[in-house]
N, C-alpha and C positions, 0 to 999 in steps of 0.2 A: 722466685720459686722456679726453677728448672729441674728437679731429680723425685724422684721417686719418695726417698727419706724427706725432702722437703716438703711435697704432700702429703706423709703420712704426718711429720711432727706438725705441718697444723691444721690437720684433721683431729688431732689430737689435743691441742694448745684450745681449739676451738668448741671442741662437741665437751669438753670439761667446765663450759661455761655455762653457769646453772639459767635455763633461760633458752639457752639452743636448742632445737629441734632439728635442725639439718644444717648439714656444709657440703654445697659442692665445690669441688675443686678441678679448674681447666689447669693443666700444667701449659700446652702450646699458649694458651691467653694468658697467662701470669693473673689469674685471676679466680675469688673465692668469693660465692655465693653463700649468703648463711639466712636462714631461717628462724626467727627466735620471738620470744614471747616480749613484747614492748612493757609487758607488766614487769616482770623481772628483770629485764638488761635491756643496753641499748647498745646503738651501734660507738659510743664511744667506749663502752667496755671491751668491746670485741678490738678495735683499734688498738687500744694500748695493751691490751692483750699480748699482741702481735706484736708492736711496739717493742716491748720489756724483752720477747722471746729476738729480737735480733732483725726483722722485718722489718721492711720498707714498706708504707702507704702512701699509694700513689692516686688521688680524688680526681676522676674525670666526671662535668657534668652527668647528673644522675646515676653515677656508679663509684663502688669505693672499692680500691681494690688493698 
């Protein structure tokens, strides 16, 4: 994620996920923070999410980017 349009589409790919409550997004960190209800979705939804949409997930201990 380096651009502007790449933050917004998934700002958008993300806050569309029934379950989400918030997405921050660093562009200089290549990295997205998301907020969501463990009742409704989990973090492997939000993954392939991003996944399908053309994204690269890159897992460092305790963070998923």
């Amino acid at each position: 994620m380096v651009c502007r349009y790449c933050k917004d589409m998934v700002a958008r790919l993300v806050t569309s996920i029934n379950g989400v409550s918030r997405v921050n997004i660093n562009i200089p960190e290549r990295t997205v923070n998301v907020t969501y209800d463990s009742r409704i979705t989990d973090a492997y939804v939000i993954q392939m999410t991003l996944l399908k949409a053309g994204y690269k997930i890159v897992e460092d201990p305790g963070k998923i980017f």
